[in-house]
C-alpha atoms as a printed R data frame, in Angstrom:
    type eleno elety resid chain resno      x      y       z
1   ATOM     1    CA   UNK     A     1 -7.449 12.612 -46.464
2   ATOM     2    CA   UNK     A     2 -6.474 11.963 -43.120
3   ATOM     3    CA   UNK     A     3 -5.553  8.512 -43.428
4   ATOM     4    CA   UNK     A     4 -3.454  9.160 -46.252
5   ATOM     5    CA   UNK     A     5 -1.710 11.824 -44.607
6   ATOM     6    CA   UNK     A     6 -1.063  9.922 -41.304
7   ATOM     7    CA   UNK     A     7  0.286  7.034 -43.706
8   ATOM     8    CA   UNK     A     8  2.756  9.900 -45.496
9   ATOM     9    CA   UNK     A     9  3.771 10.769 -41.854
10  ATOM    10    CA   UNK     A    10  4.291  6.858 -40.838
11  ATOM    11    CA   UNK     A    11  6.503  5.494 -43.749
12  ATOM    12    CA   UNK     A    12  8.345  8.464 -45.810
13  ATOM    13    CA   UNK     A    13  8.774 11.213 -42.635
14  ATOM    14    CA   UNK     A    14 12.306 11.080 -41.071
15  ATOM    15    CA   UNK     A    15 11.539 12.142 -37.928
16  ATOM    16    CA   UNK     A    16 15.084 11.445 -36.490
17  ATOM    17    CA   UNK     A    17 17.715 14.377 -34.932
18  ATOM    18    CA   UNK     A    18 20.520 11.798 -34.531
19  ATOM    19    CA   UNK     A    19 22.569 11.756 -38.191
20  ATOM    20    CA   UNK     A    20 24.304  8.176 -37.071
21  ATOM    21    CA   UNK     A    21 20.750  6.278 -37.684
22  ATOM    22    CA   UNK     A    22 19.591  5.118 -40.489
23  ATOM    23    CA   UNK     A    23 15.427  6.538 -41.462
24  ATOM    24    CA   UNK     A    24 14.748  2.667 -40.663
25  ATOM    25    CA   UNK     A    25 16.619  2.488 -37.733
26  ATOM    26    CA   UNK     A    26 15.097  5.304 -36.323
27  ATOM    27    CA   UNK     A    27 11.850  4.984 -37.144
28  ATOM    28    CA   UNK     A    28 12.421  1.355 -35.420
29  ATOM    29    CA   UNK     A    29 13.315  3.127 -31.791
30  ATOM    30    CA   UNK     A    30 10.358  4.617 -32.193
31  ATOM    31    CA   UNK     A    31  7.621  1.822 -32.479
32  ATOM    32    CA   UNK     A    32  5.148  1.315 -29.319
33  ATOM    33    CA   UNK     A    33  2.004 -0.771 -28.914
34  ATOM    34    CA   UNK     A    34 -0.005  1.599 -26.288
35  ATOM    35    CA   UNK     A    35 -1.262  4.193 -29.093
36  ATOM    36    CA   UNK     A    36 -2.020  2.975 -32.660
37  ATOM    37    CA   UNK     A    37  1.463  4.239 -34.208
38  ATOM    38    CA   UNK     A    38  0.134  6.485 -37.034
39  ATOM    39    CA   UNK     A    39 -1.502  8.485 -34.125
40  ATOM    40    CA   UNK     A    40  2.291  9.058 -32.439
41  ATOM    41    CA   UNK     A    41  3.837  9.945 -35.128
42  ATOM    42    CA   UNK     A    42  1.626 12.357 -36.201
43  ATOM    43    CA   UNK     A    43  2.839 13.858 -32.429
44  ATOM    44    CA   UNK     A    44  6.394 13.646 -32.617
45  ATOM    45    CA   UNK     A    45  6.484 15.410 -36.305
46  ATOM    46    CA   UNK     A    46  4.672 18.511 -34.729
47  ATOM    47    CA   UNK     A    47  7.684 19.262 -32.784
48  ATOM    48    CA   UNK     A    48  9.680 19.553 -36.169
49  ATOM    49    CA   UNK     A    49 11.239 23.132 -36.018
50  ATOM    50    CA   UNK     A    50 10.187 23.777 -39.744
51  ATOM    51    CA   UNK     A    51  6.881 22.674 -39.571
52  ATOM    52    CA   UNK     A    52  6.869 25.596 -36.319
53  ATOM    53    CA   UNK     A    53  7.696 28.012 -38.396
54  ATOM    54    CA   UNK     A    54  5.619 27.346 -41.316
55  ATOM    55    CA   UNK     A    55  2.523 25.857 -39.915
56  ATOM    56    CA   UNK     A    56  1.944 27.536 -36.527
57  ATOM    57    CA   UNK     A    57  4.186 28.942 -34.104
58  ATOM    58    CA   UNK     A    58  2.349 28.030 -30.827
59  ATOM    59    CA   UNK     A    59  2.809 24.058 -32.170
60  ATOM    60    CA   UNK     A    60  5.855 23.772 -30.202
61  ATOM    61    CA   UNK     A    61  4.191 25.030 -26.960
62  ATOM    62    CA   UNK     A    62  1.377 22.986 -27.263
63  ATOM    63    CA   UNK     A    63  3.521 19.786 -27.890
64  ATOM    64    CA   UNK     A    64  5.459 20.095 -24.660
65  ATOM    65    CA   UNK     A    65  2.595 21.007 -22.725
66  ATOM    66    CA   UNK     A    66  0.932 17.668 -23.730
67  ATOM    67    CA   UNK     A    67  4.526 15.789 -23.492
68  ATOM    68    CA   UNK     A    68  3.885 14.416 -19.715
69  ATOM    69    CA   UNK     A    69  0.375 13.153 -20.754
70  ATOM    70    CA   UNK     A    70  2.151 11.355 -23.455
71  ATOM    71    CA   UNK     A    71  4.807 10.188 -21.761
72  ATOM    72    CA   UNK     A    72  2.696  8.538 -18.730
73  ATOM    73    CA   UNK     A    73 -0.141  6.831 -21.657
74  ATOM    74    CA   UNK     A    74  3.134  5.311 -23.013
75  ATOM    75    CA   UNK     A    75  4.629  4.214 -20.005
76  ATOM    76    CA   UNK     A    76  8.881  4.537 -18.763
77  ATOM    77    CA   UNK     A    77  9.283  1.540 -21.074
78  ATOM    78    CA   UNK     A    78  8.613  3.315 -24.303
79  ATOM    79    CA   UNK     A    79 10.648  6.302 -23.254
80  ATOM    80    CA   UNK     A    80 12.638  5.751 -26.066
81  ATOM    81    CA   UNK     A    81 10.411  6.905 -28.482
82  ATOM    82    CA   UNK     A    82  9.952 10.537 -26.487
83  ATOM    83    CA   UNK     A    83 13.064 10.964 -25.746
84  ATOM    84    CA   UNK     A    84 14.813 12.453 -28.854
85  ATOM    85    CA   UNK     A    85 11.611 14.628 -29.268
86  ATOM    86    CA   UNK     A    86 12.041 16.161 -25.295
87  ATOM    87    CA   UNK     A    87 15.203 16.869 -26.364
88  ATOM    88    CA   UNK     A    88 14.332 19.096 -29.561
89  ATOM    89    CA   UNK     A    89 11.655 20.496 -27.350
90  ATOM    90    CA   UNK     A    90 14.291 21.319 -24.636
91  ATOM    91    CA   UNK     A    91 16.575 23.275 -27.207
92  ATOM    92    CA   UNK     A    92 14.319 25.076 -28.990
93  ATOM    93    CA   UNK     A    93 14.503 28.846 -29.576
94  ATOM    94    CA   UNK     A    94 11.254 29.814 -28.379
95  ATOM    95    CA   UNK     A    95 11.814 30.725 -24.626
96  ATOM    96    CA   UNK     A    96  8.392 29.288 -24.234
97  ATOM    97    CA   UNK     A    97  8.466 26.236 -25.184
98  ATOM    98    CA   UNK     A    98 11.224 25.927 -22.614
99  ATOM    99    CA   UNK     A    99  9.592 27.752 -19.813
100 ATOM   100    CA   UNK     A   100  7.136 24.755 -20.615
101 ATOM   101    CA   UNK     A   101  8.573 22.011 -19.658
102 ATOM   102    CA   UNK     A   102 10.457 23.743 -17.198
103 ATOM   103    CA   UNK     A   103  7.348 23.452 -14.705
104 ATOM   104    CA   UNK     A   104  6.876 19.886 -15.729
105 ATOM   105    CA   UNK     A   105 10.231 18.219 -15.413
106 ATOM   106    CA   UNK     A   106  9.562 17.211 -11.819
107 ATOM   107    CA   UNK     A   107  6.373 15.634 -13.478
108 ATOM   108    CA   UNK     A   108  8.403 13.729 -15.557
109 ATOM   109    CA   UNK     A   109 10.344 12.910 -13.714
110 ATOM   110    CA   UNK     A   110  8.323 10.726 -11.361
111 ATOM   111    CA   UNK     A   111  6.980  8.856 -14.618
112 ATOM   112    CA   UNK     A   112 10.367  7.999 -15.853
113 ATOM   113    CA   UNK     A   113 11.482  6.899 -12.430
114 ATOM   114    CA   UNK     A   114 15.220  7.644 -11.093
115 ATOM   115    CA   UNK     A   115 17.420  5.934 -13.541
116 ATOM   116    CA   UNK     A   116 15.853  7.488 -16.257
117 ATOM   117    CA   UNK     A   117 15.351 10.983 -14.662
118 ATOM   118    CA   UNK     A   118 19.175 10.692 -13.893
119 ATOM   119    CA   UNK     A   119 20.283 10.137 -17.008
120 ATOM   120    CA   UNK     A   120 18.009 12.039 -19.449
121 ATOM   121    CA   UNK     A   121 16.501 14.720 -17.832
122 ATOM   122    CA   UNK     A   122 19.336 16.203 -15.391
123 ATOM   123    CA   UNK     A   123 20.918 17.457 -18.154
124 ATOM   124    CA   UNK     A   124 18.073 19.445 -19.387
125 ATOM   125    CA   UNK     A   125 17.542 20.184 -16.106
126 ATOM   126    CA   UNK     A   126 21.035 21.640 -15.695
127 ATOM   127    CA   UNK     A   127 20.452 23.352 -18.665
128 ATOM   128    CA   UNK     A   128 17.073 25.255 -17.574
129 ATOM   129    CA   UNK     A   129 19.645 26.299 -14.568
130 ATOM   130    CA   UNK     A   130 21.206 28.784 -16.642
131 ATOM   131    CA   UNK     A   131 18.440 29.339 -19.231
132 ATOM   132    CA   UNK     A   132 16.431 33.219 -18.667
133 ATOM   133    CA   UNK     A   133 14.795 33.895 -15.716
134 ATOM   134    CA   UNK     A   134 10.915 32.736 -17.310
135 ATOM   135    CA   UNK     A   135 12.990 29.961 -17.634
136 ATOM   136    CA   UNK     A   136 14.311 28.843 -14.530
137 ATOM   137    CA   UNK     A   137 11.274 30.017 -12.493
138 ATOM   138    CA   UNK     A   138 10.030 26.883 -13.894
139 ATOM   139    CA   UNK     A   139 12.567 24.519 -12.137
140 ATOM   140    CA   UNK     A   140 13.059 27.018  -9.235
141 ATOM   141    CA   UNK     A   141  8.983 26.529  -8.027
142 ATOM   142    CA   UNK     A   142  9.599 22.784  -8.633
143 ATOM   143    CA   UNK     A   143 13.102 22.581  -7.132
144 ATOM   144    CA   UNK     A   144 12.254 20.155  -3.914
145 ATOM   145    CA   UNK     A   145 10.075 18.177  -6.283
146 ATOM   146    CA   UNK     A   146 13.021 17.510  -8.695
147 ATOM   147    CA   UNK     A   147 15.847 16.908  -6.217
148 ATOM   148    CA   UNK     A   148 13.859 15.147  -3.958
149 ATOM   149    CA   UNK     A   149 13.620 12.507  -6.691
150 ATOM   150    CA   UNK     A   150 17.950 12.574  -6.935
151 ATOM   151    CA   UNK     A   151 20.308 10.384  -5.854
152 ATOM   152    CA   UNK     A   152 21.296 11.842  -2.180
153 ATOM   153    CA   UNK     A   153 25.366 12.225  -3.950
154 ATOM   154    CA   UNK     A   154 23.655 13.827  -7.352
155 ATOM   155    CA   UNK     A   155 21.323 15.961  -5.465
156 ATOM   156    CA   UNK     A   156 24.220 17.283  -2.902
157 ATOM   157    CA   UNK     A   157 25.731 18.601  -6.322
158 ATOM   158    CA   UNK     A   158 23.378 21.183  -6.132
159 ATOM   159    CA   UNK     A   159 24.383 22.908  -3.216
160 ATOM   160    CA   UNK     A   160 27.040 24.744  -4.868
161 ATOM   161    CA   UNK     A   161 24.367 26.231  -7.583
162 ATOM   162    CA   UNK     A   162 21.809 27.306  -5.204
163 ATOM   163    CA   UNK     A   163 23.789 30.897  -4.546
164 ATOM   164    CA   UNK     A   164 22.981 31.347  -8.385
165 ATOM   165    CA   UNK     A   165 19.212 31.771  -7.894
166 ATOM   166    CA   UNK     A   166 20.124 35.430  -5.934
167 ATOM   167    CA   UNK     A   167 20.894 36.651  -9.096
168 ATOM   168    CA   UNK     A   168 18.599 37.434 -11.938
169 ATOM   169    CA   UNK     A   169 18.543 38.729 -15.334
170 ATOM   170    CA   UNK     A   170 16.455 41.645 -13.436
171 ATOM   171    CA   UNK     A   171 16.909 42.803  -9.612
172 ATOM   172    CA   UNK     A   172 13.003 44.040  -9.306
173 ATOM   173    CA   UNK     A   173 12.228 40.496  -9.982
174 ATOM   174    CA   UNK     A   174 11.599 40.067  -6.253
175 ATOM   175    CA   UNK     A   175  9.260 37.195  -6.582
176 ATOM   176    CA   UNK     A   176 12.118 34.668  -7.761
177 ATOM   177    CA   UNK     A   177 13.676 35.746  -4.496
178 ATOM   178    CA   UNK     A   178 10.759 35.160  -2.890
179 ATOM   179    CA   UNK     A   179  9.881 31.640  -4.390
180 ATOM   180    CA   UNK     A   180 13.768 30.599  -3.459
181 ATOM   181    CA   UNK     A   181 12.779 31.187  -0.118
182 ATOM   182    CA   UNK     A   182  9.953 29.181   0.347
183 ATOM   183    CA   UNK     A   183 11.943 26.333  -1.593
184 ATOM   184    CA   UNK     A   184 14.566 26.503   0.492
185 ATOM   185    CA   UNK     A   185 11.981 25.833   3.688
186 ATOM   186    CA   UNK     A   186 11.510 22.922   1.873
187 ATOM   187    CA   UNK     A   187 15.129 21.557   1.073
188 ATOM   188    CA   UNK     A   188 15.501 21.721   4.923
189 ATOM   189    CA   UNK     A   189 14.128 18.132   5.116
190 ATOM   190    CA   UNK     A   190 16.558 16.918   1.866
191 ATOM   191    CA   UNK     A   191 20.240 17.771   3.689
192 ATOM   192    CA   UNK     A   192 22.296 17.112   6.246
193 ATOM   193    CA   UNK     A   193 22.899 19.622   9.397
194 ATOM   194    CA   UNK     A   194 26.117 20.384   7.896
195 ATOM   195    CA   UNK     A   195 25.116 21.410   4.258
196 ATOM   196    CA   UNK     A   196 22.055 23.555   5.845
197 ATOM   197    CA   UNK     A   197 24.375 25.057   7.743
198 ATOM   198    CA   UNK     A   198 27.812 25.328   5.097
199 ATOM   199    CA   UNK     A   199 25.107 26.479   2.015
200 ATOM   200    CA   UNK     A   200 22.020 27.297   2.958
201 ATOM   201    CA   UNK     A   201 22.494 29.572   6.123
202 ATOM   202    CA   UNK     A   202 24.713 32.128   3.863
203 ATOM   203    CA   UNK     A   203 21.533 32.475   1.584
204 ATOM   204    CA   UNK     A   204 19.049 32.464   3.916
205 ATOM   205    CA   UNK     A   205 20.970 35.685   5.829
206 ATOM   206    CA   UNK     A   206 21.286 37.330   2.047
207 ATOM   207    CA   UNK     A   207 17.474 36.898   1.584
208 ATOM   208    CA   UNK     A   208 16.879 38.552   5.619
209 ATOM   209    CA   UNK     A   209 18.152 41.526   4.482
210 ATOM   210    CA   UNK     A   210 16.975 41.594   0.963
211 ATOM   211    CA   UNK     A   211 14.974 45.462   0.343
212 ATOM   212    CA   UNK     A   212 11.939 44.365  -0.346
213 ATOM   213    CA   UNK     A   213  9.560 43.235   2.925
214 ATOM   214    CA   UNK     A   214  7.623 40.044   1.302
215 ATOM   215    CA   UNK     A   215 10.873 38.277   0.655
216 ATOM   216    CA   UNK     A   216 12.462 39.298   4.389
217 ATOM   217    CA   UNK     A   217  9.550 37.730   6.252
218 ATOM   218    CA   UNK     A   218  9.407 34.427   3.982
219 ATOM   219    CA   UNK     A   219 13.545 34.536   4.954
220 ATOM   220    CA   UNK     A   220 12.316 34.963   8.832
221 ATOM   221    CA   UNK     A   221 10.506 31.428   8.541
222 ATOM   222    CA   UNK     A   222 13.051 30.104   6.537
223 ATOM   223    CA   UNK     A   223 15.713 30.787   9.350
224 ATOM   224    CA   UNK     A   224 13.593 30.008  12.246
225 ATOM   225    CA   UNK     A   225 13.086 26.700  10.459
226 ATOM   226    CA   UNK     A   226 16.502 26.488   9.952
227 ATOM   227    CA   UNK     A   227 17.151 26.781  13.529
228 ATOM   228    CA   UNK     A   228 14.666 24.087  14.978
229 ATOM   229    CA   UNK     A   229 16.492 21.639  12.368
230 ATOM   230    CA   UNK     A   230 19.715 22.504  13.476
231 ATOM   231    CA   UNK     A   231 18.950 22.220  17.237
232 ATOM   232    CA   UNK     A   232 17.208 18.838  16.209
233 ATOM   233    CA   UNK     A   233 20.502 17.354  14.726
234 ATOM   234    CA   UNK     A   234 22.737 15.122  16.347
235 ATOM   235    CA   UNK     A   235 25.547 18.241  16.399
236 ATOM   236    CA   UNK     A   236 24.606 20.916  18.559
237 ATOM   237    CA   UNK     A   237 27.431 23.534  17.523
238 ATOM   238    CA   UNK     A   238 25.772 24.308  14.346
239 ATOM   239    CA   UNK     A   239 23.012 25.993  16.167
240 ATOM   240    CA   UNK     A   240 24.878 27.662  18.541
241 ATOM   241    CA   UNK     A   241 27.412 29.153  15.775
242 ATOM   242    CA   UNK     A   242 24.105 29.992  14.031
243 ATOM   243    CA   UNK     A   243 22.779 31.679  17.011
244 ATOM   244    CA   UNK     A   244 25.642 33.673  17.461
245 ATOM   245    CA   UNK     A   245 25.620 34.879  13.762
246 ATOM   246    CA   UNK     A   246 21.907 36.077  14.590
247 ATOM   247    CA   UNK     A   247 23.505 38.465  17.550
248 ATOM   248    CA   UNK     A   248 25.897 39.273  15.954
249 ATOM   249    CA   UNK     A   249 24.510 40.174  12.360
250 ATOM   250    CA   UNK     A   250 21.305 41.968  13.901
251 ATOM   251    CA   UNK     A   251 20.644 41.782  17.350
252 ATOM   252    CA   UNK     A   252 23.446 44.199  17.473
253 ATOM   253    CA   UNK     A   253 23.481 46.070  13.982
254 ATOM   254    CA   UNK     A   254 23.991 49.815  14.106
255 ATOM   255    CA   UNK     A   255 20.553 50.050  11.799
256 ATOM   256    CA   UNK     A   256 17.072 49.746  13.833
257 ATOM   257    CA   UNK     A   257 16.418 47.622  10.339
258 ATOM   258    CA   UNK     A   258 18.797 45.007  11.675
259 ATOM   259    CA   UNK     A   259 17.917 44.742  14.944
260 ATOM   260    CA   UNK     A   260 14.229 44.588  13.453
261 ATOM   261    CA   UNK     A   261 14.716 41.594  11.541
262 ATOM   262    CA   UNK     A   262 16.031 40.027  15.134
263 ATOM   263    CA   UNK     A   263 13.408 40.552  16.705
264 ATOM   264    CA   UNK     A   264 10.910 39.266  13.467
265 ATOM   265    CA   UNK     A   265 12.883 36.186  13.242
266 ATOM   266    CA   UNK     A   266 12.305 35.705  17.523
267 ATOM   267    CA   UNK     A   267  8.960 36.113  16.822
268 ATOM   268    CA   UNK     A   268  8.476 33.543  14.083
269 ATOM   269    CA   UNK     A   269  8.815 30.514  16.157
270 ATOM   270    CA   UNK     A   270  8.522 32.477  19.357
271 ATOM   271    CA   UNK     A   271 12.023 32.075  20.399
272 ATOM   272    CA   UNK     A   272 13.609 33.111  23.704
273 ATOM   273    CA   UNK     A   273 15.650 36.459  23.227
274 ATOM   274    CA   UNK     A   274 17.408 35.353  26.369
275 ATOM   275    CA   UNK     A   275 18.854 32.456  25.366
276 ATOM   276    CA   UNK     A   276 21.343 33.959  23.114
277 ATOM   277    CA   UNK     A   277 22.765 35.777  25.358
């Protein structure tokens, strides 16, 4: 029963999305010699939206989770034959199925290799951007992974998007402020003095005063790192300006909670209070 099933699935099942080739053609694109054939075909049909809603709705889910195992047993050269199949997974209603392979696109990304990851999976990663918040918490936790892996002009692109993770489909959802925070720590090490201080500085004083405490002392290390890269570059005025900012923002703020948050941040890296004045 099962052979004659797999052999239904291998010659007569058009598994293609793409209307301009032919069931031949497409079936073609997808021919490998890693994993007997009948055995990844009987994969990529799963992810056929029908069979979802007739067989079992979890099939999706369960077929992107497995998609990075796949991908690395066939190898980047056989990408081909995933690739219309990510991209079904990648659209599909179920915010799930999404949120999926939202936490493994950074996975995938190293298997597919630059090129690849460039131009197939940036644009589902652009997409997961503005997807719902279960969504992009996926990409967010992953963010230094995936743009680590970016051209250093593709991943500067980003910079401008970066203000959009402040603001969520729901404002108690302080954890996704929280987890920007500690990615941010990270990205430190991926831009220039300039773009830390032109993009990330502005965030990085949103998240200090942010209402809830867990996010405002992750912020505290994220500025205190920010500072010790910033003295470290080449351009000392960036720090200095920074500095100022500091005094200026909460040294001296009419609210004790202001000058609080000073003195936190002074404490992080054990900074001299004296030299900002």
């Amino acid at each position: 029963s099962m052979d004659s099933t797999l052999h239904y699935i291998h010659n007569d099942s058009d598994l293609s999305t793409n209307s301009s080739f032919s069931p031949e053609e497409e079936r073609k694109s997808k021919v490998q010699d890693v994993v007997p054939q009948a055995l990844l075909d009987q994969y990529l049909s799963m992810t056929d939206p029908s069979r979802a809603q007739t067989v079992d709705t979890e099939i999706a889910k369960h077929c992107a989770y497995s998609l990075p195992g796949v991908a690395l047993t066939l190898g980047r050269q056989n990408w081909h034959c995933l690739k219309d199949t990510y991209e079904t997974l990648a659209s599909d209603m179920q915010w799930k199925v999404r949120r999926t392979l939202a936490f493994s696109i950074h996975e995938l990304a190293v298997i597919l290799g630059d090129q690849l990851t460039a131009g197939d999976l940036v644009p589902v990663f652009n997409g997961f951007l503005k997807d719902l918040d279960e969504v992009r918490i996926g990409v967010l936790k992953h963010l230094h992974d995936f743009l680590k892996l970016l051209h250093v002009d593709k991943r500067r692109e980003y910079l401008y998007q970066l203000q959009e993770f402040l603001v969520t489909d729901n404002s108690r959802n302080w954890r996704f402020r929280a987890e920007l925070a500690e990615q941010l720590i990270l990205l430190l090490d991926l831009y220039s003095a300039r773009d830390i201080y032109d993009y990330l500085r502005p965030i990085a004083f949103s998240l200090c005063a942010d209402k809830v405490s867990s996010v405002r002392w992750i912020s505290y290390k994220l500025v205190s790192e920010m500072i010790k890269k910033l003295y470290m570059a080449s351009t000392s005025t960036f720090v200095v300006d920074l500095m100022n900012e500091l005094v200026e923002k909460f040294c001296r703020c009419h609210k004790w909670s202001g000058r609080q948050t000073f003195v936190f941040i002074c404490q992080v890296k054990c900074l001299f209070v004296n030299f900002f004045f």
